[in-house]
C-alpha positions in Angstrom: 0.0 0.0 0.0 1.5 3.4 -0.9 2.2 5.1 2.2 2.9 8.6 0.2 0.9 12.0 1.2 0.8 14.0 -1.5 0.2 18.0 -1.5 -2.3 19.2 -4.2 -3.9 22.7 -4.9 -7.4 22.9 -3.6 -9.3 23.1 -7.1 -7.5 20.4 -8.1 -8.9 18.3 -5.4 -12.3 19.9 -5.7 -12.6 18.7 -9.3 -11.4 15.2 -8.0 -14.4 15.0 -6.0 -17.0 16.9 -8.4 -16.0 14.1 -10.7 -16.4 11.6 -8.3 -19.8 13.0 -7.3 -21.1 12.9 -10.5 -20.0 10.0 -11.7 -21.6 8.3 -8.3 -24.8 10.2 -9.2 -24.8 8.8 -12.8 -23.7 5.5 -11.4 -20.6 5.5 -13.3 -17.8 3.8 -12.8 -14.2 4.7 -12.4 -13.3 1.7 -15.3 -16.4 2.8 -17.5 -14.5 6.6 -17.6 -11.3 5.2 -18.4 -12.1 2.9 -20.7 -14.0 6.0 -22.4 -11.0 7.8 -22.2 -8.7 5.0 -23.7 -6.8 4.4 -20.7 -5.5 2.2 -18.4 -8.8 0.8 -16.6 -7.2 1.8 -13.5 -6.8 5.8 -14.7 -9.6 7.2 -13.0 -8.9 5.0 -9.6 -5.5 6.7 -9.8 -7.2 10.1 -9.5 -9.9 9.3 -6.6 -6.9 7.7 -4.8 -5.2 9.6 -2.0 -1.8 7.4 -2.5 -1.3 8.7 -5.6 -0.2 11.8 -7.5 -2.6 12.0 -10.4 -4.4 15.2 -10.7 -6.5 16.2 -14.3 -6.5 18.6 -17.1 -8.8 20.5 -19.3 -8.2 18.2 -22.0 -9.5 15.3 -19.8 -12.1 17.0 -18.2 -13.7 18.4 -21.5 -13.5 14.3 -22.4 -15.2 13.7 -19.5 -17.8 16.1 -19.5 -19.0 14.8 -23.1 -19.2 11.2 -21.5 -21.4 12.5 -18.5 -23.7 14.5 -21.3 -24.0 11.3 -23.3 -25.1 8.5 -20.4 -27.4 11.2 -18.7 -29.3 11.8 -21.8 -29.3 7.5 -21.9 -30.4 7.9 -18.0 -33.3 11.0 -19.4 -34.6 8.1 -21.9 -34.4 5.4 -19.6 -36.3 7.1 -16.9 -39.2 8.7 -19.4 -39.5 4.6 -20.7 -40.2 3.9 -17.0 -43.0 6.7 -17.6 -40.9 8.5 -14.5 -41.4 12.4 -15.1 -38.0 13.1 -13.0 -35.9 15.4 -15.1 -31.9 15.2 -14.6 -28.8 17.2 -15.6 -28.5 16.3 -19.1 -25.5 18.5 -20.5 -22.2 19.0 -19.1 -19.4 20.9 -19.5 -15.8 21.7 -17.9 -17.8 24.6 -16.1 -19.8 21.8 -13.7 -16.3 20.6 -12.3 -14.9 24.1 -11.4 -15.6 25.4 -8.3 -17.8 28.9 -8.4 -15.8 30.4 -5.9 -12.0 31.1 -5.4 -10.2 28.8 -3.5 -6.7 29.3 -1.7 -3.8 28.9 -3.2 -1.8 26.8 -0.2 -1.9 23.6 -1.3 -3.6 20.8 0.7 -3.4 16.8 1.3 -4.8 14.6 -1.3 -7.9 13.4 0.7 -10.9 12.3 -1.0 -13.8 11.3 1.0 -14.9 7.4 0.0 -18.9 8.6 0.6 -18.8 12.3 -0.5 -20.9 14.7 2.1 -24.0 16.4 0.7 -25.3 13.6 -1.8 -27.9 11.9 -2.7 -29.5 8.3 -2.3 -27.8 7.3 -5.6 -24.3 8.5 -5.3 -24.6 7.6 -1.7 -25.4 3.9 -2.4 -23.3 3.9 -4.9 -20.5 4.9 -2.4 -21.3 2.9 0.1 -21.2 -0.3 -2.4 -18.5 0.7 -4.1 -15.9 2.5 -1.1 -16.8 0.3 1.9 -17.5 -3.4 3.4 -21.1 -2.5 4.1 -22.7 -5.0 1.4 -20.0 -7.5 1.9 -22.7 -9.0 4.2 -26.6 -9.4 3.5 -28.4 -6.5 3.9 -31.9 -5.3 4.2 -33.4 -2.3 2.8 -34.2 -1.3 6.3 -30.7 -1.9 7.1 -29.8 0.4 3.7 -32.0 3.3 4.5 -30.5 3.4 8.1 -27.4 3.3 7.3 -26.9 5.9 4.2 -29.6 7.8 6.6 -26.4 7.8 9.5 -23.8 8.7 6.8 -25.4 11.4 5.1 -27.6 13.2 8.1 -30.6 12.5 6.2 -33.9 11.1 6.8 -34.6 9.4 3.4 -37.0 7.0 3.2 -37.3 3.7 1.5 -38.7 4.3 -1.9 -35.9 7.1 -2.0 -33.5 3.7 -3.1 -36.0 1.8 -4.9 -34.4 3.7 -8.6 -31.0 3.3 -7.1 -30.8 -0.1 -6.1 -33.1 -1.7 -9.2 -29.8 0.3 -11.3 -27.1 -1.7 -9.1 -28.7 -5.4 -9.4 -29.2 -5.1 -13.1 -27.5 -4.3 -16.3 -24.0 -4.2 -17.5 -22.8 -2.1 -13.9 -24.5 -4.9 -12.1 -22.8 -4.6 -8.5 -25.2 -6.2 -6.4 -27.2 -9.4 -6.3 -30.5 -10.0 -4.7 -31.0 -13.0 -1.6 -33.7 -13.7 0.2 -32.8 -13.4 4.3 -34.6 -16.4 7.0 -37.9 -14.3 7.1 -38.3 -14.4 3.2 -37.0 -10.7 3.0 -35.3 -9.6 -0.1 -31.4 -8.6 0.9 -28.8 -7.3 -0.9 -25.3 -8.7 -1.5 -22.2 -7.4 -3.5 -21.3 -10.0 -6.2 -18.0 -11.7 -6.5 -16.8 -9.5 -9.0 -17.4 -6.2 -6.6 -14.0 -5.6 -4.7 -14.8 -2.7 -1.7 -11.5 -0.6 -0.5 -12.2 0.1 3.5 -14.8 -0.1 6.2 
């Protein structure tokens, strides 16, 4: 494990996270991006990861921001099929990775949050499968709600992660699968294939 603390300038790390927050929201993931981008699959992990240096450019971002428009307008359709009347962020640009105020100019550690603060049920799931053990045993939605509840100060409710957790046990992203618990409850499980970082 790479020990290194690395020094970035705050806007630099606030894009890192924007990204991150998106992508979460879209329920993107970090090898979907890079493989976009025609890199290594483990390009964007480099970048979310506080052990190492990687930071982006404009050139990326402008790369990225084109990917975000096109599987949010796939997410618009998807959602209008379901006869669901929610509208989403369809169009990005470099502008919706940039913070709108100044930040300082000291630079700051390379600390990104696994579940970022302030999000939704989706990204938050989506962290919570993706950045922690918390699936790695069977768990209710009770159990789901509670918990993303606790991390985010919220008081969501259960059909706030019906959307969100029909996305992760289906389709190509497929991150959970579904078990039924002793009292013939539906639980959810991450698959094999799912590899969480840290508690």
């Amino acid at each position: 494990m790479n020990k290194n603390t690395w020094f970035i300038f705050p806007i630099e790390l606030y894009i890192i996270i924007q990204i991150r927050k998106i992508r979460l929201e879209l329920d993107i993931s970090g090898e979907d991006i890079s493989d976009y981008l025609e890199k290594n699959e483990k390009y964007i992990g480099h970048m979310e990861s506080a052990g190492n240096n990687s930071k982006y450019n404009d050139e990326i971002l402008s790369q990225i921001a084109i990917y975000f428009t096109k599987i949010a307008n796939e997410r618009q359709k998807e959602l209008l099929k379901l006869k669901d009347h929610t509208i989403i962020k369809t169009e990005y640009t470099i502008h919706d990775f940039y913070p709108t105020e100044i930040l300082s100019n000291e630079k700051v550690i390379k600390e990104i949050p696994p579940i970022p603060s302030g999000s939704g049920p989706a990204p938050t799931l989506n962290a919570l499968i993706e950045a922690t053990d918390f699936f790695k045993k069977a768990r209710t939605l009770n159990e789901i709600v509670t918990k993303a509840n606790e991390v985010q100060n919220e008081n969501w409710e259960a059909s706030d992660f019906t959307r969100p957790l029909d996305r992760a046990v289906k389709g190509k992203n497929q991150r959970l699968k579904i078990i039924l618990n002793e009292s013939g409850l539906n639980t959810y499980i991450l698959t094999k294939k799912s590899k969480p970082k840290n508690d």
